[in-house]
C-alpha positions in Angstrom: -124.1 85.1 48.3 -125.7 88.4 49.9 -127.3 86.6 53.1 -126.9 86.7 56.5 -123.5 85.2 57.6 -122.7 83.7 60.6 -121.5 85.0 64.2 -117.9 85.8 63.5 -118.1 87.5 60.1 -120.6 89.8 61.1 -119.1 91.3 63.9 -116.1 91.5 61.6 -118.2 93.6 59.4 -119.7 95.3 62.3 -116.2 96.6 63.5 -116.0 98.5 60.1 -119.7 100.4 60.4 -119.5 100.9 64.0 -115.8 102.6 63.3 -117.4 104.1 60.4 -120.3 105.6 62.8 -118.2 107.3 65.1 -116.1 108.5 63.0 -119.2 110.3 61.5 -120.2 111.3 65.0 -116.9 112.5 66.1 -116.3 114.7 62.6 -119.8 115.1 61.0 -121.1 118.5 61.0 -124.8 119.3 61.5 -126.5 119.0 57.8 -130.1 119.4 56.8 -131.6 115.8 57.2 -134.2 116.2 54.5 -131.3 116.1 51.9 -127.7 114.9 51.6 -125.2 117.5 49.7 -125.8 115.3 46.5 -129.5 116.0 46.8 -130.4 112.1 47.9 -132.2 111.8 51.1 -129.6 111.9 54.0 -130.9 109.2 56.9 -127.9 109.3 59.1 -127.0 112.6 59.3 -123.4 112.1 59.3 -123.9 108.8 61.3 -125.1 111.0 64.4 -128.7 109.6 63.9 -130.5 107.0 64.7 -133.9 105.6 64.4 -136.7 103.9 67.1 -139.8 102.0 65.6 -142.9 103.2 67.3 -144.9 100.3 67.0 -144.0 96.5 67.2 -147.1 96.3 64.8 -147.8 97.9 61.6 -150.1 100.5 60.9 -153.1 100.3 57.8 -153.1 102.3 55.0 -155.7 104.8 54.7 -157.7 102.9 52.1 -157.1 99.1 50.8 -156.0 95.9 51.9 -154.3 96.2 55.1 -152.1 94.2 57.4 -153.4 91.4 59.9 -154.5 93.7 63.3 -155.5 92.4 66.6 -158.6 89.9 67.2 -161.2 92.1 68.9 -161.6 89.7 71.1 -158.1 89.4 72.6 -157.1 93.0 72.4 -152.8 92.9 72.9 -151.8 94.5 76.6 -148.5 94.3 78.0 -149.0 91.5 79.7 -150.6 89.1 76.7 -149.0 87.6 72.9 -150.5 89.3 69.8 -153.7 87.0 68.4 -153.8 88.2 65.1 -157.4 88.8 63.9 -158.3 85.9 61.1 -161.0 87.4 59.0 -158.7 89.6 57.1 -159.3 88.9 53.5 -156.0 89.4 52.6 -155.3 85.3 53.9 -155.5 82.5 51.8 -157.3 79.2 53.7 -153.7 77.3 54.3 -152.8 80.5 55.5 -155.5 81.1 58.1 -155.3 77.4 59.2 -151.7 77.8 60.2 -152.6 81.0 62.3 -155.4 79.6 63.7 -153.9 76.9 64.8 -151.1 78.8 66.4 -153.8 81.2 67.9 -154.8 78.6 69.8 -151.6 77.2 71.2 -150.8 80.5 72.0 -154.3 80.4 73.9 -153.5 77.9 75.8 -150.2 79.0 77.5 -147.7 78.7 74.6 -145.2 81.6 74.7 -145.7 83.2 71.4 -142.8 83.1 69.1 -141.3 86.7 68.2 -137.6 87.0 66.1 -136.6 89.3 68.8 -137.0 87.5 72.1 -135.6 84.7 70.4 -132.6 86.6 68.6 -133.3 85.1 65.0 -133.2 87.3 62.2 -136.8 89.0 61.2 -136.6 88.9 57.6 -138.3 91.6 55.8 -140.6 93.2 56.4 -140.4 92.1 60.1 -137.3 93.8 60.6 -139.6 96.8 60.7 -141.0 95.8 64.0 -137.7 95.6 66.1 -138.5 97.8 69.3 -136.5 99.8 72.1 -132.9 99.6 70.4 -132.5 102.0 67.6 -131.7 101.8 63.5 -128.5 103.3 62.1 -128.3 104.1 58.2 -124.8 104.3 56.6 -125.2 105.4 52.7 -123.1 105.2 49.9 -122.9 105.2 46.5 -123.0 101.0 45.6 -124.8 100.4 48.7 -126.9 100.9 52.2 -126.4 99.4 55.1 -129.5 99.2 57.5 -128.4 98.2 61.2 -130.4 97.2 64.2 -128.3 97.7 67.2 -130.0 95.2 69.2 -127.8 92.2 68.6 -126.2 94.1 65.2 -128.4 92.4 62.8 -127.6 93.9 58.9 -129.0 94.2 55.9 -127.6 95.3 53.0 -129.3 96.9 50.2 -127.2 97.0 47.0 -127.9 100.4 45.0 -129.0 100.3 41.0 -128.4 97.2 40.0 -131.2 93.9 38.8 -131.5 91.4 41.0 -129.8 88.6 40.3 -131.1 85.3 38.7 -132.8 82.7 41.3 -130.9 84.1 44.3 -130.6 81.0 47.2 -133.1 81.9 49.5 -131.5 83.5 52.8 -132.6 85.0 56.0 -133.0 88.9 54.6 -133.1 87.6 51.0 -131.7 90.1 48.3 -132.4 93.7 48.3 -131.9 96.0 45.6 -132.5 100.3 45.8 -132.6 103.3 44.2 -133.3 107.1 45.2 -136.9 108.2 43.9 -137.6 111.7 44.9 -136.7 112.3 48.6 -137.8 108.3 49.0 -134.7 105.4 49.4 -137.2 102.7 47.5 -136.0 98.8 48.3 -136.7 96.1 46.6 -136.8 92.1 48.5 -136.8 88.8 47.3 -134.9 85.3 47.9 -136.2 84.9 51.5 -136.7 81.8 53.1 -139.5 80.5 54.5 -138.5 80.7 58.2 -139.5 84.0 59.2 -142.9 85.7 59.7 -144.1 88.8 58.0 -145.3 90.0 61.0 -145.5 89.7 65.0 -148.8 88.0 64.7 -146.7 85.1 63.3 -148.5 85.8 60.1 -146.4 82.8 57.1 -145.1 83.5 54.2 -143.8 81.2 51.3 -140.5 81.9 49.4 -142.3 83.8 47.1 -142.4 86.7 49.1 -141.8 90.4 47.5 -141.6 93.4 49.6 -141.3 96.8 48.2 -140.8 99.9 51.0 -140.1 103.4 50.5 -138.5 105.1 53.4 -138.7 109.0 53.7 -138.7 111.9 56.1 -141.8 113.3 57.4 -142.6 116.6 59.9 -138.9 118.3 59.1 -136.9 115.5 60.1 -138.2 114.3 63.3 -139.8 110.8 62.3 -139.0 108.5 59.2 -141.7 106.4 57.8 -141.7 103.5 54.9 -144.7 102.5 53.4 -144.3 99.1 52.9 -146.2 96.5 49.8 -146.1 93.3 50.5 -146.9 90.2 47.4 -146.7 86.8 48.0 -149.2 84.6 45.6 -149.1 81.1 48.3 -150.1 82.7 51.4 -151.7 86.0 50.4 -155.0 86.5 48.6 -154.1 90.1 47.2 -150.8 92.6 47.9 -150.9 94.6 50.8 -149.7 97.7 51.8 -148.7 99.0 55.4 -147.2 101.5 57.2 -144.2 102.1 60.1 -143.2 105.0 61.5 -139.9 105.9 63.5 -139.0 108.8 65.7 -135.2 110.5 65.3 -133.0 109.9 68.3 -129.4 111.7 67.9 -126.3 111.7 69.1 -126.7 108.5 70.4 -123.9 106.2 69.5 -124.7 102.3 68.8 -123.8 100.2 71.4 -123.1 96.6 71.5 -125.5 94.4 72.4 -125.4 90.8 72.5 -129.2 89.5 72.2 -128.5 85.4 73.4 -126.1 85.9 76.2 -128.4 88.0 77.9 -131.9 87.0 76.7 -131.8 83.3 78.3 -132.9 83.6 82.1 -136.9 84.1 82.3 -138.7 82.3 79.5 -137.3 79.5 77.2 -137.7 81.2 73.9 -135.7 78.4 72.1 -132.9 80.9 71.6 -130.5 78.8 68.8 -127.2 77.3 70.6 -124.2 76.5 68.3 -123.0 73.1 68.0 -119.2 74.2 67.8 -117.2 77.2 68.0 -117.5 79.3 65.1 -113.7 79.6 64.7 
């Protein structure tokens, strides 16, 4: 099954992009980042590129239903938890209740939950909104691999083929591509229900289908995907949004272990295994 597996496999598979990387790094001449030599958008640049998020929220389209944005009335600072603003009409009632609710617990003292401080997987599109530690891109023909360094979390988008039938929901779900133009599109379902769409801890229901288009803008320097997000039990409408990240290079990924070292100030319920995994 395409899903995230656990500890030990991944940084199995890890050990093959990583060597892959800097084998790119150490051999990979300078290219044109706008296009690859097949005439496919080129994100890696020879694996000597990488990507940071500007935002750990998304930005609105120019025009139509948006994403949820801060309550006016509890603008986010560095020093407070996103309260996302509930009149958006893109949320259904059960939708708003579960927010609201949260809102207030969060209110009261509650350290807000966010897949990053607590080194879950974000799901998509959430994996959009990991900050500080940059994304890697490794392309090829059957498939792309879209790496957060922070803690090495994966997905895998497999390149044009259907999804399959009923795939068993899973932590990043199932995500097919294709090339459109200078845009990699991908295509999400089969998620579970245990991530949030957003850092304003915004639900979602298995039903969730997420459609983002990632291109270069301004010559290079910054990648952006617009982002539509459908999901008919906790969303009124579709939604579009948009992220943007700046192009860091020459910057090899690093490993980073998120729970070991993420433990000490706040008790974020980071997940502890039972048993070794091997």
């Amino acid at each position: 099954m395409r899903s995230w597996s656990n500890r030990a496999a991944r940084r199995v598979a890890m050990g093959i992009v990583r060597g892959t990387l800097l084998t790119g790094m150490v051999a990979g001449p300078s290219v044109d980042l706008a296009r690859a030599a097949d005439a496919r958008p080129d994100f890696s640049g020879h694996a000597d590129v990488g990507w940071i998020v500007l935002d750990n929220k998304f930005i609105s389209p120019p025009a139509g239903p948006g994403p949820i944005e801060d309550d006016p009335a509890y603008p986010h600072t560095r020093n407070n938890f996103r309260i996302g603003d509930l009149s958006n009409p893109i949320l259904k009632p059960q939708t708003r209740e579960t927010m609201r609710r949260d809102n207030e617990e969060v209110k009261n003292g509650k350290i807000a939950y966010t897949p990053r401080s607590s080194c879950m997987p974000a799901g998509v599109p959430s994996f959009s909104l990991f900050v500080v530690e940059p994304v890697y891109f490794v392309q090829s023909e059957k498939e792309v691999l879209i790496t957060y360094s922070g803690d090495h979390q994966v997905r895998h988008v497999y390149m044009n083929v259907p999804h399959t039938p009923n795939p068993k929901p899973s932590w990043y779900g199932e995500s097919v591509g294709y090339y459109e133009g200078d845009s990699l599109v991908v295509d999400t379902i089969g998620q579970n229900d245990r991530t949030f769409v957003d850092n304003y801890r915004t639900p979602h229901s298995k039903k969730l289908h997420v459609v983002e288009r990632y291109h270069l803008t301004d010559s290079g320097k910054f990648l952006q995907v617009d982002i539509r997000v459908d999901d008919p039990d906790a969303f009124t409408m579709p939604w579009t949004a948009i992220q943007r990240y700046r192009r860091v290079e020459r910057r090899p990924m690093l490993e980073e272990a998120c729970a070991e070292s993420n433990q000490i100030l706040f008790d974020y319920h980071i997940p502890q295994a039972a048993s070794p995994d091997f």
